[in-house]
C-alpha positions as CSV (number, residue, x, y, z in Angstrom):
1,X,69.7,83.1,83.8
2,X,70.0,85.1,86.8
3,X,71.6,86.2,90.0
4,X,73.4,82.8,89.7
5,X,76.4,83.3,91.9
6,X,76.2,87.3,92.9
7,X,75.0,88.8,95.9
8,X,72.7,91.9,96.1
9,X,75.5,94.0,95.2
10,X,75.9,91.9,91.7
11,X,77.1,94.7,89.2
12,X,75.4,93.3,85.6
13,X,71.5,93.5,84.9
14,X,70.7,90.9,82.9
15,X,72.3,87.9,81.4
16,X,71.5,84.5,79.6
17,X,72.8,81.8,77.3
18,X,70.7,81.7,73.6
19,X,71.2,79.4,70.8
20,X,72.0,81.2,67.8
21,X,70.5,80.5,63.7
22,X,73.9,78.8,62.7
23,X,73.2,76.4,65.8
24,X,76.3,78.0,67.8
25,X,75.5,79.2,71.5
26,X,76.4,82.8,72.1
27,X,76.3,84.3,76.1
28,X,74.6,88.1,75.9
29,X,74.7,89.9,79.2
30,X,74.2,94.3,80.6
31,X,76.1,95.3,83.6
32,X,78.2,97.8,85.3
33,X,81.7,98.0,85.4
34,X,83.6,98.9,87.9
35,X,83.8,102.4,87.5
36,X,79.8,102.7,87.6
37,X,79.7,102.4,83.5
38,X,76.8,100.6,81.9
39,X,78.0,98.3,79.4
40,X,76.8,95.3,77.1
41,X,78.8,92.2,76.4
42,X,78.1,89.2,73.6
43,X,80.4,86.3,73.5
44,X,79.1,84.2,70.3
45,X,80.6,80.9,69.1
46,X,80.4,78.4,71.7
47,X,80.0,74.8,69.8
48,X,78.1,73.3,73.3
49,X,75.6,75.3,75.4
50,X,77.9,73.5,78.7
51,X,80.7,75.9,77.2
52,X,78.8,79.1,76.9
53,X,77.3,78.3,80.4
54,X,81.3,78.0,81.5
55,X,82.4,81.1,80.1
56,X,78.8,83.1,81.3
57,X,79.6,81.2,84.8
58,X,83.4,83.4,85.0
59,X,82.5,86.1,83.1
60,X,80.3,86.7,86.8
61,X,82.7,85.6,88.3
62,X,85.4,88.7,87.5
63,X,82.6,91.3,87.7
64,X,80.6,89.8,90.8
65,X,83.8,88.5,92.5
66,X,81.2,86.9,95.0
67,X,83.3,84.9,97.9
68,X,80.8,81.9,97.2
69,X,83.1,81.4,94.4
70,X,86.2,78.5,95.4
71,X,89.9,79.0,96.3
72,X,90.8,77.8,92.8
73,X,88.0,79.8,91.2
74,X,89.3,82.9,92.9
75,X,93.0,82.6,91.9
76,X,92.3,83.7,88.5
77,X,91.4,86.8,89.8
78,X,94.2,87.1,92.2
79,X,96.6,86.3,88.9
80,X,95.2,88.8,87.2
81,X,95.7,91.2,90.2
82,X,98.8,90.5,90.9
83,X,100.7,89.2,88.4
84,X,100.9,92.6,86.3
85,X,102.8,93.9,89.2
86,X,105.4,91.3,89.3
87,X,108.3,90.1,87.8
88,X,108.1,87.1,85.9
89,X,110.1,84.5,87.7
90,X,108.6,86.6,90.5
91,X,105.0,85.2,89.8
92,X,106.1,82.0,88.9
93,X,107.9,81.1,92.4
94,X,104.6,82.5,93.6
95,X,102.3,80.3,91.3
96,X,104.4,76.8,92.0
97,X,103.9,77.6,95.8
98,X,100.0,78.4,95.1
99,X,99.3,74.9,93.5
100,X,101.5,72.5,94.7
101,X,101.1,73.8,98.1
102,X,97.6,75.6,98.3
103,X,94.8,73.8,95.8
104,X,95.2,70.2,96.9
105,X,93.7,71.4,100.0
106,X,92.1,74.5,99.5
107,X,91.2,74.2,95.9
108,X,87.7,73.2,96.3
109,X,86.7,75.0,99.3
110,X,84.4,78.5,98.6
111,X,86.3,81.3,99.5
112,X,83.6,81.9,102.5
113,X,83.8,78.7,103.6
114,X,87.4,78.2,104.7
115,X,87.7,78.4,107.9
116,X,90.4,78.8,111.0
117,X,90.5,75.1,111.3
118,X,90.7,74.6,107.5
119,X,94.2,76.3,107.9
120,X,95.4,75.0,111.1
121,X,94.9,71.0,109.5
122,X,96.6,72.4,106.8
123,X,99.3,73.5,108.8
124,X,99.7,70.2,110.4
125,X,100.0,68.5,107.4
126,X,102.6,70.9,106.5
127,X,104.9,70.4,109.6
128,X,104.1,66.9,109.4
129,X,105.5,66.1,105.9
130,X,108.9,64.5,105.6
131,X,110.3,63.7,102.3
132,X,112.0,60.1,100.9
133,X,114.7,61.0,103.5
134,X,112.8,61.8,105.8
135,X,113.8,65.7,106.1
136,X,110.7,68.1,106.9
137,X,110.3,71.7,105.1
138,X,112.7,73.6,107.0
139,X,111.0,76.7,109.1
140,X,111.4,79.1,106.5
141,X,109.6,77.7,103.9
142,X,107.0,76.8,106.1
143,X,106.3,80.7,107.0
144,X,106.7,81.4,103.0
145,X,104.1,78.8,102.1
146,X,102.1,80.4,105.4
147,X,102.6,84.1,104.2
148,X,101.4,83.3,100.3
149,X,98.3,81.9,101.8
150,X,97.6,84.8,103.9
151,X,98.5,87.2,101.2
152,X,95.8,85.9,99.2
153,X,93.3,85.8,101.6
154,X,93.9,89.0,102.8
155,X,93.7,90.3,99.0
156,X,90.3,89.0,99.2
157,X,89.3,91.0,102.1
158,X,90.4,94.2,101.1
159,X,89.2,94.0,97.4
160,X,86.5,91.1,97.0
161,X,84.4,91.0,100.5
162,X,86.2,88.4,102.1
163,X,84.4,89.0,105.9
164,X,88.1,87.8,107.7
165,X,91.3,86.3,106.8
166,X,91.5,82.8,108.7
167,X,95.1,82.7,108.1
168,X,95.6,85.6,110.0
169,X,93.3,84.0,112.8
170,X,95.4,80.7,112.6
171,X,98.2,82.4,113.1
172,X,101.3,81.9,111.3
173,X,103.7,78.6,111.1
174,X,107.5,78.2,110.7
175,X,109.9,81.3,111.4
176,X,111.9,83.2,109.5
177,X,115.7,81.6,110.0
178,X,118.4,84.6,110.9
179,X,120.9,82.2,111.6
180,X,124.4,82.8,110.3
181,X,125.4,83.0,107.2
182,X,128.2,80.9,105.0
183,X,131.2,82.9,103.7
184,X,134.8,82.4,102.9
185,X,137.8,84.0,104.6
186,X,139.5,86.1,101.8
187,X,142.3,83.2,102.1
188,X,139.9,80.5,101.5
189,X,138.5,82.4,98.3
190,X,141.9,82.5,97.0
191,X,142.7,79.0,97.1
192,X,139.6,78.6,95.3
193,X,140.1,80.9,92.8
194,X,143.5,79.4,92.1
195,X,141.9,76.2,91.6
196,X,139.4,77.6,88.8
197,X,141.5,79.2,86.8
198,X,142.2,76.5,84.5
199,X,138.6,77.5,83.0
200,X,139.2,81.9,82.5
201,X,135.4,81.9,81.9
202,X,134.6,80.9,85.1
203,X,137.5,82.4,86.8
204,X,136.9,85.9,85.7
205,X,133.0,85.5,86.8
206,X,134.0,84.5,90.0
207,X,136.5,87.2,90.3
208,X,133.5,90.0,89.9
209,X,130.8,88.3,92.2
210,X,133.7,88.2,95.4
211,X,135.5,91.7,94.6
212,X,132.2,93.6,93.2
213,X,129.5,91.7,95.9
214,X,127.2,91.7,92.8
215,X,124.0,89.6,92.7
216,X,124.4,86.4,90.5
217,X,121.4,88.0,88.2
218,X,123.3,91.3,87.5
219,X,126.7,89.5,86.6
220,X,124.8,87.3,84.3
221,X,123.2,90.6,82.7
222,X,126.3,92.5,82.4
223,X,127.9,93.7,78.8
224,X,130.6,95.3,77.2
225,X,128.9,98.8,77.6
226,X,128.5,98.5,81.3
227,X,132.4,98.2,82.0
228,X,134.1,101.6,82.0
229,X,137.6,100.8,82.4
230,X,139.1,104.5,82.6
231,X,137.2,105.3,85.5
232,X,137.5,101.9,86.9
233,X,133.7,101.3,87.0
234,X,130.5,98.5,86.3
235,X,127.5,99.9,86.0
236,X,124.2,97.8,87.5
237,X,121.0,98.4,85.5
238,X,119.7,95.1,85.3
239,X,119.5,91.1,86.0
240,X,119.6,88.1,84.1
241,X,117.1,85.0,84.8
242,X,116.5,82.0,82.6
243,X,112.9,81.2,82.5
244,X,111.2,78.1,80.9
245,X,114.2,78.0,78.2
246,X,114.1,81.8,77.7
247,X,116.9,84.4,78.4
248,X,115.5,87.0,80.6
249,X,116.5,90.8,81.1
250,X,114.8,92.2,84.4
251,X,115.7,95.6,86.2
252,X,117.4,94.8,89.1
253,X,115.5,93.3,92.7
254,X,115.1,96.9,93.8
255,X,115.4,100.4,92.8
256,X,118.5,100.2,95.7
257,X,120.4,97.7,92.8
258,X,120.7,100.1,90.6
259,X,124.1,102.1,91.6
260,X,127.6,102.0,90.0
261,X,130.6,100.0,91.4
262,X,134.1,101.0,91.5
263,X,136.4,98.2,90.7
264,X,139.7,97.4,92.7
265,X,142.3,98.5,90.3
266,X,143.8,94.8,89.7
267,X,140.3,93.6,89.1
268,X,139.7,96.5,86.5
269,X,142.7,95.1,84.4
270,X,141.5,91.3,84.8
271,X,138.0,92.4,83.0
272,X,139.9,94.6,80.1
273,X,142.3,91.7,79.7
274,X,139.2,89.0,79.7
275,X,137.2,91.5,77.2
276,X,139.6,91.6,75.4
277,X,139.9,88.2,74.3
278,X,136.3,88.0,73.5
279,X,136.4,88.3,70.0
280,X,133.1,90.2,67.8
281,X,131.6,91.6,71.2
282,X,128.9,93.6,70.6
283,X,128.3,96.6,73.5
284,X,125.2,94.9,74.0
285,X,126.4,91.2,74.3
286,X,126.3,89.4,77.6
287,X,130.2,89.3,79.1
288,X,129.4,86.0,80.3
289,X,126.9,83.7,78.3
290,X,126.1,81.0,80.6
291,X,123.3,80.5,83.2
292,X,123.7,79.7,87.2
293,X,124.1,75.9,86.6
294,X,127.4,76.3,84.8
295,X,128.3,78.4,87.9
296,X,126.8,75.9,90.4
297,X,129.2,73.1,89.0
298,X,132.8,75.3,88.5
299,X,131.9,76.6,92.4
300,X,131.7,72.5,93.7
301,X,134.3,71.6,91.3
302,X,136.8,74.1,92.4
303,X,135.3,74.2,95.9
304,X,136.5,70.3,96.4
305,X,139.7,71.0,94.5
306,X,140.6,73.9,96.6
307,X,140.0,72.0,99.9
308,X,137.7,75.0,101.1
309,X,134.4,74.4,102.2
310,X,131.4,74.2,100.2
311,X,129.3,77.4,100.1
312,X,126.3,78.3,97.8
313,X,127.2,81.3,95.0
314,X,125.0,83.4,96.9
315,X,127.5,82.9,99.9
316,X,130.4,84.6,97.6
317,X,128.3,88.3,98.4
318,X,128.2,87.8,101.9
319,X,131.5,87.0,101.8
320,X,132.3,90.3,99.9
321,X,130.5,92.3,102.8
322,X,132.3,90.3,105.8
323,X,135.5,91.2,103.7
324,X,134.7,95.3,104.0
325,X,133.3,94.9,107.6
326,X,136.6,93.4,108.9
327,X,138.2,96.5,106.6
328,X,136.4,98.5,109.1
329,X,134.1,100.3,106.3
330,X,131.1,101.3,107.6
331,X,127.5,99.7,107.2
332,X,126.0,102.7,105.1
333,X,129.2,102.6,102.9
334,X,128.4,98.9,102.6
335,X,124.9,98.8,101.4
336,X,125.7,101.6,99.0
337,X,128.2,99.8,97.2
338,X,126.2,96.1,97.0
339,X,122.4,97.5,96.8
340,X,121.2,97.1,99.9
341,X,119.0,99.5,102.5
342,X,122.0,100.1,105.4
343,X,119.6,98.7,107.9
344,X,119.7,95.5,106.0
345,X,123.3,94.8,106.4
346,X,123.1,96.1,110.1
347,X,120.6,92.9,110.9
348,X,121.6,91.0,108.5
349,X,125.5,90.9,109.3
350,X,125.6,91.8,112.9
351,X,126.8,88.3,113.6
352,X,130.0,89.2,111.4
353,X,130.9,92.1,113.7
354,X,132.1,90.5,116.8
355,X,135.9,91.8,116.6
356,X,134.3,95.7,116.4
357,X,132.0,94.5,119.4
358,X,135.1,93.7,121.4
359,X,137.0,96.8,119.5
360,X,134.5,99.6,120.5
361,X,134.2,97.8,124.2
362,X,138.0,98.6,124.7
363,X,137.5,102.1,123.2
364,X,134.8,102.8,125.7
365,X,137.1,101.2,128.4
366,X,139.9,104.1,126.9
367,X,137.3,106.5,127.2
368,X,136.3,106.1,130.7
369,X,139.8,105.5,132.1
370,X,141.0,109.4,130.2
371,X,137.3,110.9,132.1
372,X,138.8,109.4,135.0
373,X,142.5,110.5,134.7
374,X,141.1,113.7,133.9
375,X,138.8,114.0,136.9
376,X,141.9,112.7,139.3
377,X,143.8,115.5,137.7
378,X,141.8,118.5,138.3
């Protein structure tokens, strides 16, 4: 069997699917790898010949990589790619997009044949949707779903042959949504932490993620070692996720993350006080064993007891940075202390600045009226 799905640049020699003497199929094949090496390959053991013929069908697949072969055909080898790179709940947002999203309407195309139009109907369909309630994918997750597709397509063109990207072509759906963000008013986040403190566990969570402006993921992850209470500190190494009923330890969302935090002195005494009462910790043991769902419920149920409006935990950070930007600190002395590149919270937060807006107008004002005294002086 040969020269089944390759094109003249197919990188084995020969290949074919043999019945063996215990009346098993086996799939024998010579070809070049990759780096230009010759190699053999046997694959034995296959009870039906339709099996062996499977297997021999993408074994040529991953060393022909021919674009004849279909979108779902082809995502094996983008997984393989790919998902080395990533993290895993990384890959795994990725992958539910991919086939809920992706394969009902790409799946069976070949990779060759999909075309501008294939993605613009696709598109339509996208916009188009409404859920039970009628509510449509909001803009955002329309240009996510948009930018995986093109991702892949464009990994096809720059490692498999792919002649153009179509997605490209199309151009892109939905926008990106800069809008502004939710927060709470330092007053509002003490009425809410007042109302929580019936339940320490979740009080003294909360406490970190609005005073520290630490990521959900890195307060789940904390321990015992990373609290340095003489010089007031909390180290951030790395972030918890829960993933298919596993605990998950990750590095932090970038190298940025990793940095040290200095604690506000009251806030320093609230952690020794709430280690404290944590009997046979372990340095290593998580400081606060629950996942985000216990956090999602103490946030509404404290949130409507409170009287504050409701926010998402997320929101707690941002409220942390519009805190220090109405302190007057400045944007690079922001992102150093919550992780982020000081560009980021310059875009990002610009809509939080409108008092310094007004501020540096009237110092220009000042400014301009003492050239002008001056002038009229001289």
């Amino acid at each position: 069997m040969k020269g089944g799905l390759c094109n003249a640049k197919a990188k084995y020699q020969t290949m074919g699917v043999y019945k063996d003497k215990n009346g098993t199929w086996y799939v024998w094949t010579r070809y070049t790898d990759w780096t230009g090496e010759h190699k053999k390959k046997c694959k034995r053991g296959f009870e039906l010949k339709r099996e062996a013929l499977e297997w021999e069908r993408r074994f040529l697949l991953e060393t022909c990589a021919d674009t004849n072969m279909t979108f779902e055909e082809y995502l094996h080898l983008y997984e393989r790619d790919i998902r080395p790179k990533l993290k895993e709940h990384t890959w795994l947002s990725k992958e539910y997009l991919i086939k809920q999203k992706l394969l009902p309407y790409f799946g069976h195309k070949k990779l060759c044949d999909i075309t501008t139009r294939d993605v613009m109907q696709w598109q339509n369909v996208m916009i188009g949707y409404r859920d039970e309630k009628g509510k449509p994918y909001s803009q955002t997750y329309l240009k996510t779903i948009h930018n995986q597709l093109s991702a892949m397509l464009n990994h096809a063109v720059k490692h498999y042959g792919l002649s153009k990207n179509p997605a490209a072509l199309a151009g892109s759906m939905g926008e990106k949504e800069s809008g502004e963000m939710d927060f709470w008013e330092k007053e509002e986040y003490l009425k809410f932490a007042e109302a929580i403190m019936d339940k320490p566990l979740a009080y003294y969570a909360f406490e970190m993620l609005y005073w520290c402006g630490i990521r959900v993921g890195e307060l789940l992850a904390l321990t015992l070692a990373d609290l340095d209470f003489k010089k007031g500190t909390v180290s951030i190494s790395k972030s918890y996720q829960r993933i298919k009923g596993r605990d998950v330890i990750t590095t932090p969302k970038t190298k940025k993350s990793n940095r040290t935090v200095k604690m506000p002195k009251f806030l320093c005494e609230e952690m020794r006080d709430y280690t404290s009462r944590l009997y046979d910790l372990e340095p290593d043991d998580r400081l606060f064993p629950f996942t985000r769902r216990f956090l999602d419920h103490e946030m509404k149920r404290g949130a409507e007891a409170a009287g504050v409006k409701k926010i998402r935990i997320h929101d707690l950070r941002h409220s942390h940075v519009s805190l220090l930007i109405d302190m007057g600190f400045s944007a690079v002395a922001i992102a150093n202390r919550v992780g982020h590149e000081s560009i980021d919270i310059t875009y990002r937060y610009a809509h939080m600045f409108p008092s310094k807006q007004t501020e540096m107008a009237d110092r220009l004002d000042a400014a301009k009226e003492a050239n002008t005294y001056v002038a009229e002086e001289s």
